[in-house]
C-alpha positions in Angstrom: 2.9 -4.8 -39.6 5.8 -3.0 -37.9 9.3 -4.3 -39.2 10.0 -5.6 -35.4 6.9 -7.7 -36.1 8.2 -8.7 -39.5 10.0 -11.9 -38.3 8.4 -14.1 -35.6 11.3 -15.6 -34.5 12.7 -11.9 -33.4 9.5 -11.3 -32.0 8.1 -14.6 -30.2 8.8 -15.9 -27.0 7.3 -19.2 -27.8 5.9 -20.8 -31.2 2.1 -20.8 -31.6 -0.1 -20.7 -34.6 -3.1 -18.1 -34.4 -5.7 -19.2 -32.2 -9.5 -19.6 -33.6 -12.0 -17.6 -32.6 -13.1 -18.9 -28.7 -10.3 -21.5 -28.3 -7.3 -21.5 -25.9 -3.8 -22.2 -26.0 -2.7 -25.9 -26.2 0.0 -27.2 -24.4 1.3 -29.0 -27.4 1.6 -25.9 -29.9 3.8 -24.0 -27.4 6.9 -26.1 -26.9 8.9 -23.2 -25.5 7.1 -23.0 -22.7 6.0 -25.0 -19.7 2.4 -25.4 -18.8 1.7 -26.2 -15.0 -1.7 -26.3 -13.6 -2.6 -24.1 -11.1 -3.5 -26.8 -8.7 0.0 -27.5 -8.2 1.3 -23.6 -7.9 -0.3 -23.9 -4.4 2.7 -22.8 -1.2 3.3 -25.4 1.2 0.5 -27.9 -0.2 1.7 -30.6 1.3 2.1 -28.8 4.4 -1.5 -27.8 5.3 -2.7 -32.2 4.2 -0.1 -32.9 7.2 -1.8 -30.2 9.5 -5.3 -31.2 9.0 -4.4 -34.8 9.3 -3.1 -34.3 13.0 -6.3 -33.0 14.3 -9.0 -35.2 16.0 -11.2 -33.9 13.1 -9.8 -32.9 9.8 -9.5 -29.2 8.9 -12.3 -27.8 6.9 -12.1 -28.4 3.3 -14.8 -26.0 2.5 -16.2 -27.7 -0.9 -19.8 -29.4 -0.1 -21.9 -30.1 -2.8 -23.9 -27.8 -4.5 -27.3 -27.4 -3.3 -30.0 -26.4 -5.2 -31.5 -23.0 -3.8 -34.7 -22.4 -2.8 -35.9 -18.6 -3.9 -38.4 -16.7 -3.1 -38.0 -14.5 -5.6 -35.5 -14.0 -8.6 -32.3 -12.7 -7.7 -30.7 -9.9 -8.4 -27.8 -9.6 -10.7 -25.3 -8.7 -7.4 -26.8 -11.5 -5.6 -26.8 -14.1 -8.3 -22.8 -13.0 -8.8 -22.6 -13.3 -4.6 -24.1 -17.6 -5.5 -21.7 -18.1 -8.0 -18.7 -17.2 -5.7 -16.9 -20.4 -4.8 -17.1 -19.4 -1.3 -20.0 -19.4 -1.3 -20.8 -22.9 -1.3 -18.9 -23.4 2.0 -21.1 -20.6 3.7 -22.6 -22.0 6.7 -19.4 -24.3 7.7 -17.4 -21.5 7.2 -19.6 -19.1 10.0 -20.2 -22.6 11.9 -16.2 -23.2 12.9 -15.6 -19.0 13.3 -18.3 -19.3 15.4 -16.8 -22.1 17.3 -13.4 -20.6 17.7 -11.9 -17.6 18.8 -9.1 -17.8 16.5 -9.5 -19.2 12.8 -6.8 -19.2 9.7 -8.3 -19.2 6.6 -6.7 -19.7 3.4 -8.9 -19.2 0.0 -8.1 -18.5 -3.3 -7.3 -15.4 -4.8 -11.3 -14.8 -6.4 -12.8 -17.7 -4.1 -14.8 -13.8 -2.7 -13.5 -14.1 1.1 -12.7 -11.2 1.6 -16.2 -9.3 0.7 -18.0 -12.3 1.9 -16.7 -13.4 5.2 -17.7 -10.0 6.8 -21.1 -10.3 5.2 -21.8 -14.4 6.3 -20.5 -13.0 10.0 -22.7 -10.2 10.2 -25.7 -12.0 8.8 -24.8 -14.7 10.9 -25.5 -12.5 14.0 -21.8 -13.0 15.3 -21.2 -8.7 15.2 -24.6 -8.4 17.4 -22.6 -7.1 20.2 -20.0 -5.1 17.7 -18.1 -4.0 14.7 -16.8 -6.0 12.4 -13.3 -5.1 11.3 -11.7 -5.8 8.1 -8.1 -4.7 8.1 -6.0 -4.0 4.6 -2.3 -3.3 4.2 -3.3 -0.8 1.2 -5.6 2.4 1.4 -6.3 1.8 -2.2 -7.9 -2.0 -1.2 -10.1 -0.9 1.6 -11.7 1.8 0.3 -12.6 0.0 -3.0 -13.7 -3.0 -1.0 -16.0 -1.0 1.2 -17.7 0.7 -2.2 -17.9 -3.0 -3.3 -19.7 -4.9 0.1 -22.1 -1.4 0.2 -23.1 -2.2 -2.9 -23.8 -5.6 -2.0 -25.5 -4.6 0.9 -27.4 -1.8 -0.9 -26.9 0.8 1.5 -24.9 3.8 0.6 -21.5 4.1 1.6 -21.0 5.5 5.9 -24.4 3.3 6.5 -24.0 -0.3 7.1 -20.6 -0.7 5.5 -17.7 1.8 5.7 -14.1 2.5 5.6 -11.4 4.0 7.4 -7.9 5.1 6.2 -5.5 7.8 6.6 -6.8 11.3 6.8 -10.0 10.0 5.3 -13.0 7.9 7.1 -16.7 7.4 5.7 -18.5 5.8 8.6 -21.6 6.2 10.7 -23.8 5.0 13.5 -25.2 2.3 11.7 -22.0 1.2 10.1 -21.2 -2.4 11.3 -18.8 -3.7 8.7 -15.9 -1.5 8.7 -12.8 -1.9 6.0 -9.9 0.1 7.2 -5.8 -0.1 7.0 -4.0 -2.1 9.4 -2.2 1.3 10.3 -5.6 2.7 11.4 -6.7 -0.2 13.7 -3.4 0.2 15.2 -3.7 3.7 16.1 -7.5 2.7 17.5 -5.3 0.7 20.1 -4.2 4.2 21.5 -7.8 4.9 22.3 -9.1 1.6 23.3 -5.9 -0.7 24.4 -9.0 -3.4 23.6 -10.6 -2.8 20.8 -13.7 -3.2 23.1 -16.5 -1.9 19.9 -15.2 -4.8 17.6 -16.5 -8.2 18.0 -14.8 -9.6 15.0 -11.4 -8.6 13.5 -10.4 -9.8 10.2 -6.9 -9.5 9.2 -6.7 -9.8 5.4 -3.8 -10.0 3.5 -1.6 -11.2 6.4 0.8 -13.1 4.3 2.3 -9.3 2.9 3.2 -9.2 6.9 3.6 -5.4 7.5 4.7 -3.7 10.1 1.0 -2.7 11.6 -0.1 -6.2 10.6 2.7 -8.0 13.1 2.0 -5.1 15.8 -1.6 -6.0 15.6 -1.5 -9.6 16.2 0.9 -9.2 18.5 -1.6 -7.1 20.6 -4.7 -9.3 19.3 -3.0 -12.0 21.2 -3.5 -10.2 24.3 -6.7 -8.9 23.7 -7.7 -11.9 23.4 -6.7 -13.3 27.1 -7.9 -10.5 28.6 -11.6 -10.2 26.6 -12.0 -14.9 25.9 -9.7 -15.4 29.1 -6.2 -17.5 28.6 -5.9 -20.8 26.8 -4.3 -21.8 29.9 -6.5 -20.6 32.7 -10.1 -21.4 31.7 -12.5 -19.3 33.2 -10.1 -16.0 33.9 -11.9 -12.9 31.7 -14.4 -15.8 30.4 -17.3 -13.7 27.9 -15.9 -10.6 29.3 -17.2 -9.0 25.6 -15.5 -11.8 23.7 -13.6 -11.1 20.6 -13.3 -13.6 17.2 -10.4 -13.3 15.1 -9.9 -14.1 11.3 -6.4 -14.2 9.3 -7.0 -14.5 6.1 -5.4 -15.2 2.8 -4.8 -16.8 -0.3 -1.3 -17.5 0.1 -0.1 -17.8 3.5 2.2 -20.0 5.9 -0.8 -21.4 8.3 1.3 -23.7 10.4 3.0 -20.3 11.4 0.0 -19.0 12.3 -1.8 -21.3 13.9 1.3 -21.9 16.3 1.6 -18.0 17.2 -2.2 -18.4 18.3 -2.0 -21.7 20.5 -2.7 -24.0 17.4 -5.9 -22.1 15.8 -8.1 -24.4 13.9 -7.2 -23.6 9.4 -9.7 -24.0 7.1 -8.5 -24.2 3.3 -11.2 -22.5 0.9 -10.7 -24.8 -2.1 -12.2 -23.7 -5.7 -11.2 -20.3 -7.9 -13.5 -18.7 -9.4 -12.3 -19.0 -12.7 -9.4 -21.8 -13.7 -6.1 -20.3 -14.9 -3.8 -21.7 -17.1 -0.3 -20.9 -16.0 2.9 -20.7 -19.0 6.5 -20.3 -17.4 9.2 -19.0 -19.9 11.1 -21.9 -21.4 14.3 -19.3 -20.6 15.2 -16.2 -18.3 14.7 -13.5 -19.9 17.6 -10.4 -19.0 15.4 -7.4 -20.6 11.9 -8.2 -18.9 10.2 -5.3 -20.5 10.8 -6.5 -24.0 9.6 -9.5 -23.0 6.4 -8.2 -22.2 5.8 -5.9 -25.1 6.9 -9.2 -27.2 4.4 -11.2 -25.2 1.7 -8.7 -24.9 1.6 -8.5 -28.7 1.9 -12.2 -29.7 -1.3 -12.2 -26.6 -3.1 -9.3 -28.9 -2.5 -10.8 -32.2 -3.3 -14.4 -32.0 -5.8 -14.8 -28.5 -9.0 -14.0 -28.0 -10.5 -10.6 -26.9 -9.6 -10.0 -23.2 -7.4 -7.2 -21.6 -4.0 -7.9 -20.1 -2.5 -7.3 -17.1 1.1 -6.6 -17.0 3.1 -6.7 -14.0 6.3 -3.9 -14.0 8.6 -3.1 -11.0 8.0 0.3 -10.7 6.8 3.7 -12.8 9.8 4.0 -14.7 9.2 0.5 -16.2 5.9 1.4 -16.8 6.2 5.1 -18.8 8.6 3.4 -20.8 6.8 0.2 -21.6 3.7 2.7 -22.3 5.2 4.5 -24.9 6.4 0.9 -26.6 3.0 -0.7 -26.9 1.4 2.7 -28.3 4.3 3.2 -30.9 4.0 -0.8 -32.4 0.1 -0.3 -31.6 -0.2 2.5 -34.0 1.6 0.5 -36.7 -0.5 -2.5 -36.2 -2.3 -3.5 -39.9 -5.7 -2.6 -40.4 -8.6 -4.9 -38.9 -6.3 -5.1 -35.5 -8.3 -4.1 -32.3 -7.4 -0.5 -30.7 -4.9 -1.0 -27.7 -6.0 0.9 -25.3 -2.3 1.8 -22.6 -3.1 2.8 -18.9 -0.9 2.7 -16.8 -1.1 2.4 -12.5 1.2 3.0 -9.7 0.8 5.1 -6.6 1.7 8.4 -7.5 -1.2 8.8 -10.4 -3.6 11.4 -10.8 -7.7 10.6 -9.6 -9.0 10.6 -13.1 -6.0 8.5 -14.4 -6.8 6.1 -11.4 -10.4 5.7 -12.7 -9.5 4.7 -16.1 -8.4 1.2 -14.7 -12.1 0.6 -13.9 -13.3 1.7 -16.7 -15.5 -0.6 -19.6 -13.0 -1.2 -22.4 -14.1 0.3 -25.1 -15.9 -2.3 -28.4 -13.5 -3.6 -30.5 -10.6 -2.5 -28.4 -8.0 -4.5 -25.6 -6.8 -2.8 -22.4 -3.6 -2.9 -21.7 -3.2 -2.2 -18.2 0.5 -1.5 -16.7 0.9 -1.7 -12.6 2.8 -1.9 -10.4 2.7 -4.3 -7.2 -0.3 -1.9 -5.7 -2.7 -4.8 -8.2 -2.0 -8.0 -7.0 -4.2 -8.5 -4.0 -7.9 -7.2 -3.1 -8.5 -5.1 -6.2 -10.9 -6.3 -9.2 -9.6 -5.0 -12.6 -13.0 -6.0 -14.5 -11.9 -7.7 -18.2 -8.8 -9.0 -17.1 -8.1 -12.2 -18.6 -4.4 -12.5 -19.7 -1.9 -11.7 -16.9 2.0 -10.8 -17.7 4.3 -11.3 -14.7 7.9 -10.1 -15.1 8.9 -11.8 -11.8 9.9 -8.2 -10.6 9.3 -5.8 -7.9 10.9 -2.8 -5.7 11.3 -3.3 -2.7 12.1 -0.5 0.5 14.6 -1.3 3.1 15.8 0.9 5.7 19.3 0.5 7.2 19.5 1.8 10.0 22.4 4.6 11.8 24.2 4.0 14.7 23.7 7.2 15.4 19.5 7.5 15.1 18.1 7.7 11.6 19.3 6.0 8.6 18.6 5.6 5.2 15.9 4.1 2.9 17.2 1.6 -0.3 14.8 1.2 -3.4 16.1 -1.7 -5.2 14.6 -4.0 -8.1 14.6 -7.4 -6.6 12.7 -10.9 -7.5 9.4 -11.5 -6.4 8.1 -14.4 -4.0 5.8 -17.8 -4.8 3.1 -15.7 -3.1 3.4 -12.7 -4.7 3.6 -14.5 -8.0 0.2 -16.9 -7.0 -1.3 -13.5 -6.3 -0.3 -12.3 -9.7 -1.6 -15.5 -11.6 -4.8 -15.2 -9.7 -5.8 -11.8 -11.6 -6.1 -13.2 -14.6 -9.4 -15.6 -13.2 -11.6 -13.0 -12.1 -14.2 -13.0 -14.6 -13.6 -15.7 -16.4 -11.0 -18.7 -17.2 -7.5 -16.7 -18.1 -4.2 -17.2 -18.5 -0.7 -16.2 -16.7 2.6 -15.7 -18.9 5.8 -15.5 -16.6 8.7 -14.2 -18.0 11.0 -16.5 -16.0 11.2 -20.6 -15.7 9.8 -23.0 -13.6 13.2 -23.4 -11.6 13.3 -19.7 -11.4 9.7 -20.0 -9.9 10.7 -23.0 -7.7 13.5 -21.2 -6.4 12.2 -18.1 -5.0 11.6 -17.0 -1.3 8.0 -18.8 -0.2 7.1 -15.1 1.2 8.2 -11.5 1.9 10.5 -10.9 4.6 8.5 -9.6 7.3 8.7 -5.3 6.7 9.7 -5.2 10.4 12.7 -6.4 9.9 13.6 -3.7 7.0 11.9 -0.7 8.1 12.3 2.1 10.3 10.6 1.4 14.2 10.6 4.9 15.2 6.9 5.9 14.8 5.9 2.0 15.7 7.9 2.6 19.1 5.9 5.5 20.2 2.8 4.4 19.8 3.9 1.4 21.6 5.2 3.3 24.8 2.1 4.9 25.1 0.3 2.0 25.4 3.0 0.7 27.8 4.4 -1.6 25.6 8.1 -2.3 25.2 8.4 -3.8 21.5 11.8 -5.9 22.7 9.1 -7.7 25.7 6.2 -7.7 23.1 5.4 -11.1 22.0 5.9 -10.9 18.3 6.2 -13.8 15.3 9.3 -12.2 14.7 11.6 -9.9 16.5 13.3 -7.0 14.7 17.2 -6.6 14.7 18.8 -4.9 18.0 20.2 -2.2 16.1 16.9 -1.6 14.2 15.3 -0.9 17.9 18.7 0.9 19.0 18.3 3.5 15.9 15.0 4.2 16.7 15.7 5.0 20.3 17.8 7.7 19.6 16.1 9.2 17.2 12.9 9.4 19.4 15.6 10.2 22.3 17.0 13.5 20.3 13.2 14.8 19.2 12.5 14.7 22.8 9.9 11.7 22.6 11.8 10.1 25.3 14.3 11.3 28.2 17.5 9.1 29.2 15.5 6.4 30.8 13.5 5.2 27.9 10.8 6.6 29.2 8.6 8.8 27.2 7.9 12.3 27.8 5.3 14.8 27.5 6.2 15.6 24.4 6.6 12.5 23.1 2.9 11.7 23.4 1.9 15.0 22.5 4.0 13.6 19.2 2.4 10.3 19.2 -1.0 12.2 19.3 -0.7 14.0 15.7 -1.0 10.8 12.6 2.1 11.6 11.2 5.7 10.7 11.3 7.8 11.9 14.7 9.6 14.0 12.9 7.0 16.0 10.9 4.8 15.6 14.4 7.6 17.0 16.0 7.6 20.1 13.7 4.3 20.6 13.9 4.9 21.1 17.9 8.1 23.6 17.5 5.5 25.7 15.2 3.3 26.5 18.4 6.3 28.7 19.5 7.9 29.9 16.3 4.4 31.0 15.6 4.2 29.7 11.8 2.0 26.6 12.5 -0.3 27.8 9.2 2.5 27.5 7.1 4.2 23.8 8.5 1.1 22.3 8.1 0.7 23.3 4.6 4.3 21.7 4.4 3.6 18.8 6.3 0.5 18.1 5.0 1.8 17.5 1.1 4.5 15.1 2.6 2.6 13.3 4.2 0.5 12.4 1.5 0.6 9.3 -0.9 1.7 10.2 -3.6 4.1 13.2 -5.0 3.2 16.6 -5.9 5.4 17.2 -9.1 4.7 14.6 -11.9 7.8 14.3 -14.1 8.1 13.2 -17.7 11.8 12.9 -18.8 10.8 14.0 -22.5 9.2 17.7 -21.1 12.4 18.6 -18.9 12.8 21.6 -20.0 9.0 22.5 -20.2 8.8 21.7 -16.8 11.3 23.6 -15.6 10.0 26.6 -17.2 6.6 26.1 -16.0 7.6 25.6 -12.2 10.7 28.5 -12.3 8.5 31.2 -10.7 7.3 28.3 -7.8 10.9 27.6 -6.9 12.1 28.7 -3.7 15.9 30.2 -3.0 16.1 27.8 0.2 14.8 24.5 -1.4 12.3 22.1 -1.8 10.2 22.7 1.5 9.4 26.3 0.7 9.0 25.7 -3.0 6.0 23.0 -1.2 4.5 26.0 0.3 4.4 28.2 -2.9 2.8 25.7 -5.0 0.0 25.1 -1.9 -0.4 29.1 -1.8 -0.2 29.5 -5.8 -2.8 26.7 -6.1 -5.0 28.1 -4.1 -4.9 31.6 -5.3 -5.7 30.2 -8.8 -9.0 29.5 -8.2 -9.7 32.9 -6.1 -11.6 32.6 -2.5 -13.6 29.6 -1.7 -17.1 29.6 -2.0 -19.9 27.8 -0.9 -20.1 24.2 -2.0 -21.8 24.1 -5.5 -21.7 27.9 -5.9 -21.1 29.0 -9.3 -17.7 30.7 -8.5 -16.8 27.4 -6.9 -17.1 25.8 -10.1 -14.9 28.5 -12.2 -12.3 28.0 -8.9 -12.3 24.9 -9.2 -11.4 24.4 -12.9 -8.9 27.4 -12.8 -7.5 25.7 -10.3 -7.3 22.0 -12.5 -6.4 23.9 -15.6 -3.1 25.9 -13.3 -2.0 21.9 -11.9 -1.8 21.2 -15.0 0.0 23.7 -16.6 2.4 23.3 -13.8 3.0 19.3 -14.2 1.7 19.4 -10.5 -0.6 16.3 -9.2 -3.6 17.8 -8.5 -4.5 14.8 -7.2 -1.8 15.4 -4.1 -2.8 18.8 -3.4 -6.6 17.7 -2.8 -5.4 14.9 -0.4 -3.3 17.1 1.3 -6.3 19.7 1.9 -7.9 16.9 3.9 -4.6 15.9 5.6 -4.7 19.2 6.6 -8.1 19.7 7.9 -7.2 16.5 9.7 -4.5 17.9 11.1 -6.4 21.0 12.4 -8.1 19.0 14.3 -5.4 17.2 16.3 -3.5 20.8 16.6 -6.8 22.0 18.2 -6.7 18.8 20.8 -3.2 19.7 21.7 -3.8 23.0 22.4 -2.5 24.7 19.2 -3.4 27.5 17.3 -3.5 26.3 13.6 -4.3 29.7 12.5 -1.6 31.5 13.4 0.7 32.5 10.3 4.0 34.2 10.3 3.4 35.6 6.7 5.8 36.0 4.3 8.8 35.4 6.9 10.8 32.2 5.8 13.0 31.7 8.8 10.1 30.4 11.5 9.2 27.6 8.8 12.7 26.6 8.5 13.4 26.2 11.8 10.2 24.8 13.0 10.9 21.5 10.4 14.3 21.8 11.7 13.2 20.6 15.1 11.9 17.6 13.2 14.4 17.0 11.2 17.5 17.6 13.5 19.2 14.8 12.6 18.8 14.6 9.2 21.0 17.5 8.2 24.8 18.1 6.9 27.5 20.2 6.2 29.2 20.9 3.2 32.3 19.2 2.5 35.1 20.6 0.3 34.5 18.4 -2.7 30.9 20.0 -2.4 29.8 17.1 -1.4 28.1 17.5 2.0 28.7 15.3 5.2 26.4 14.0 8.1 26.5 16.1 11.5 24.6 12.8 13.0 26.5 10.1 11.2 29.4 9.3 8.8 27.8 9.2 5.4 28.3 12.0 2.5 25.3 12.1 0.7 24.7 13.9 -2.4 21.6 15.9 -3.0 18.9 14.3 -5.6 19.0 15.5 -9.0 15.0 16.0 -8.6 15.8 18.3 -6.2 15.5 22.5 -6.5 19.0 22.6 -4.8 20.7 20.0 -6.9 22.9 22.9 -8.5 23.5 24.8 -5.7 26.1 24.9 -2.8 25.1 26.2 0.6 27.2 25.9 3.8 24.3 23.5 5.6 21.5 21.7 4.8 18.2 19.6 6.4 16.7 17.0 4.3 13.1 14.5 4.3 15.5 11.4 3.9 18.2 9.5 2.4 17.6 7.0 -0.5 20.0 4.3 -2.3 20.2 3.8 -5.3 23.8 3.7 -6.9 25.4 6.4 -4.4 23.2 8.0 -1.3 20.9 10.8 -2.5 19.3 13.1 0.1 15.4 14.0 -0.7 13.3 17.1 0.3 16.2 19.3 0.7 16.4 22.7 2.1 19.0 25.2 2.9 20.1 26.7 6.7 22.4 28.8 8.4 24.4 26.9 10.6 23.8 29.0 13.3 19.9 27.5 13.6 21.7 24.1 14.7 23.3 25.9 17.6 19.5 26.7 19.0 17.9 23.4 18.1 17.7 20.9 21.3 18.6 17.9 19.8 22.1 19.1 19.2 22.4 19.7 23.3 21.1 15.8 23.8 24.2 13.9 22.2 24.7 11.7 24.9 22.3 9.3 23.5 
């Protein structure tokens, strides 16, 4: 036993003997901690009994009695687990009052199965005969494990009946008639097809997280569906013109709110989890939150039953250092102690890390799986049946500049009742479990019911454009809630000085050139300045690797200086965006020309090319997604007219200048403290220690963005004569 083990008083959180074989924890023999059920952890309970009671007939309560089934045959395992779903009891109400109205709400349980089932009821239902049926997701991560899920279901390989679409990557086909995409990707469809005229249902999961794309979308769903199911208010105008159902869907949500923003849609409440889960609060706050969980984890591995454990962290930091904890006390564990097995998620990991989650644990072993936020809604971690919630998360807010542009904040903050319901929920997948929160029952009772709406605390610019080219104004659009003046003010100018829109608001050629490339304006707005400066080969191999998901370098504070010898001959004299392009071009030359797919020299390429990322500390994982990015983008150059081919060699000065077009106004001048200062704005900004020109002092610089944390840090930083900022347009467009 390790000596921190050696006294349980140092080491408990709350007082429990051993627990037999098979048995679970009783509220009696843990006095330090408060046992609620799970029944009462429910948002705005109270709430929902007032809303059904005011309707002529009271909202579904989906919970008939079980029937028995008559078979034909025996079921298959996937079909027996697709009975057993709670949901699945409510089936033919459920497609009866979808089918009845154009707008439904529906709340269910985090593991009642409505978000692989719904889709699947509709479509066997016959309600997508005349369309697709849409699924939206606010994480890429959600959608396309989802859409492996239902194709299994469906047993038809994935791109057939079911399929998904998210950034720079889409598996779908002619048959496909269940489609699982981002909300960011149904959005851009609008561009296309202002009415989604191919989709006959459109479910909008997750809508309690209430993105950005998710409020843009219901805002134009609202008018889609006037003009396709004719207005609430004048029966018969646009009656069955193609008419369109909508579902918003999930397990914690405000459904009042809801229902009002769509003329009082009918809510149905899914009752029934899964699995029961047993929720403990923390008789006291705890201040170190990652002790607490390395405490609780091992009083969980030591005394409970086998089962792996889910523990909830604020962000990768958290995590690598809670990771090397558990395997340091794990390896001093007695003999006859099952393995721990550490793995950690969050965004920015490699694919074969990634697929450990989902991996079988291992006989006579426990997971111990570390995430992030990126786990609480959608995703299935199988043997899950202890969940650890620190109460924490990280949350981005952009503050916007008077002057266009502004800067991004990263701060640890407490989660919401939703978030935290969401979190418990994990835990009763598979089976009963159990939730240990590291903070109190007041602490619970206290927080926010739900997120703040992430259009109130992000940047509008890119949401803007594609707005204007659909003809929208966002300060007319009919929104559930209306971002901040200055918010839409900021993001004016900024479209204003990359051209997007002239001094009337009104956009430009340009600007819907921009709008027609998937990227941010100012990396689409580089990609447009390459044309001339004749490097468009080389920005997109830039632009591609920012615009992926997660980042290229991986870092590990205990191999600093390994690292940095390792990656010396990749760094470029100008900065981080060249040093991009090395590592693209090294990367590929590891591995030698390309081959034919499945050719033997393909093979050798490609593990050369695994064994240099990793002798690099370089996320292989990033350069692969940006070589689709950048096929993807290839395709939208050749659409606007632009040569991707074209290459300007070893010259630096075209690529520069080409992402300074984009990134006009974020750039500065040194100060004489060596600090450097704004030439759009009034803030001096420091340049991230991560950065290649952290040590360095050049007269000017450009920069990806500006980040918070205890002083303001410019990101992605390169180098440039001040003379470029003389020839750049923006700089000649000030009277915004």
């Amino acid at each position: 036993m390790p000596a921190a083990f050696a006294s349980t008083k140092k080491m408990r959180l709350f007082d429990s003997p051993p627990a037999k074989k098979h048995t679970t924890p009783h509220r009696k023999a843990i006095p330090k901690w408060v046992d609620v059920n799970d029944e009462d952890d429910r948002i705005g309970k109270r709430k929902r009994q007032n809303v059904n009671g005011g309707l002529k007939q009271p909202q579904a309560h989906i919970t008939p009695p079980r029937k028995k089934a008559r078979l034909s045959g025996p079921l298959t395992p996937i079909q027996e687990q697709r009975r057993l779903l709670p949901i699945a009891r409510g089936k033919d109400a459920l497609v009866q009052e979808i089918r009845a109205n154009d707008v439904t709400v529906l709340l269910g349980e985090t593991g009642s199965g409505k978000t692989t089932q719904i889709p699947q009821y509709l479509l066997e239902a016959g309600l997508a005969d005349s369309g697709l049926i849409g699924i939206t997701q606010p994480r890429k991560v959600a959608a396309t494990s989802l859409a492996a899920r239902v194709s299994v279901e469906q047993g038809t390989p994935m791109g057939g009946r079911v399929g998904y679409s998210v950034r720079f990557d889409e598996r779908t086909g002619p048959e496909t008639r269940i489609k699982y995409m981002t909300d960011g990707m149904l959005t851009r469809e609008l561009l296309g097809d202002p009415l989604l005229s191919k989709y006959a249902v459109i479910v909008i999961d997750e809508a309690h997280e209430r993105t950005l794309r998710t409020d843009l979308l219901l805002a134009n769903l609202k008018r889609i569906l006037r003009e396709r199911n004719g207005d609430a208010h004048d029966k018969g105008k646009g009656k069955q013109r193609n008419p369109l159902k909508v579902v918003i869907m999930s397990a914690t949500l405000d459904a009042e709110k809801f229902s009002q923003f769509f003329y009082n849609a009918k809510i149905i409440y899914v009752k029934g989890r899964q699995h029961p889960v047993k929720i403990y609060h923390c008789a006291q706050g705890q201040t170190d939150y990652v002790d607490a969980a390395l405490r609780t984890f091992f009083q969980i591995h030591v005394d409970q039953p086998p089962g792996d454990v889910l523990i909830f962290l604020p962000g990768q930091e958290d995590i690598e250092s809670l990771e090397k904890s558990v395997e340091l006390f794990a390896r001093q564990l007695p003999v006859g102690h099952a393995e721990v097995v550490v793995v950690p998620m969050f965004a920015a990991l490699q694919g074969p890390q990634m697929a450990r989650i989902f991996t079988a644990t291992p006989r006579g072993a426990r997971k111990c799986i570390l995430a992030t936020n990126i786990a609480e809604t959608s995703i299935t971690i199988p043997g899950v049946r202890y969940v650890i919630d620190t109460g924490k998360s990280k949350e981005k807010r952009y503050l916007a500049g008077h002057t266009g542009g502004g800067l991004d904040t990263l701060m640890t903050r407490d989660i919401t009742k939703s978030s935290a319901m969401q979190r418990a929920g994990r835990a009763g997948r598979e089976g009963p479990g159990f939730c240990y929160r590291l903070y109190t029952e007041e602490a619970f009772l206290a927080m926010a019911p739900t997120a703040e709406p992430e259009i109130l605390r992000c940047s509008l610019a890119q949401a803007i454009l594609q707005l204007l080219c659909l003809g929208q104004d966002i300060q007319e659009l009919d929104l559930m809630d209306a971002p901040d003046v200055d918010a839409i003010s900021s993001a004016l100018r900024t479209l204003f000085l990359l051209g997007a829109l002239d001094s009337h608001r009104a956009l430009t050629p340009l600007g819907r050139a921009m709008a027609s490339f998937p990227l941010e304006p100012a990396h689409a707005r580089a990609v447009i300045a390459s044309k001339e400066l004749a490097c468009t080969a080389e920005v997109l191999d830039v632009v591609s690797v920012l615009a992926a998901s997660s980042k290229l370098f991986v870092d590990a504070t205990d191999k600093r200086a390994e690292i940095a010898e390792a990656r010396r001959a990749l760094v470029h004299p100008t900065g981080d965006h060249l040093t991009l392009l090395n590592t693209v071009r090294a990367y590929r030359a590891a591995g030698g020309e390309p081959e034919k797919e499945g050719d033997e020299k393909e093979k050798v390429g490609r593990s050369a090319r695994r064994e240099w990322a990793r002798a690099h500390f370089v996320n292989e994982r990033t350069l692969k997604e940006a070589t689709s990015i950048r096929d993807q983008l290839r395709v939208s150059c050749t659409r606007a007219g632009i040569d991707w081919r074209t290459s300007c060699g070893e010259r630096e000065e075209p690529v520069l200048l080409s992402l300074a077009h984009g990134l006009a106004q974020n750039a500065a001048l040194i100060a004489p403290d060596g600090s450097y200062k704004q030439i759009m704005g009034q803030s001096v900004v420091k340049i991230h220690p991560g950065s290649s020109m952290a040590d360095k002092k050049v007269p000017a610089i450009i920069y990806d963005e500006l980040i918070y944390t205890n002083q303001i840090y410019a990101r992605g930083v390169s180098s440039i004569p001040k003379s470029f900022f003389a020839t750049l347009g923006a700089f000649n467009r000030r009277e915004a």
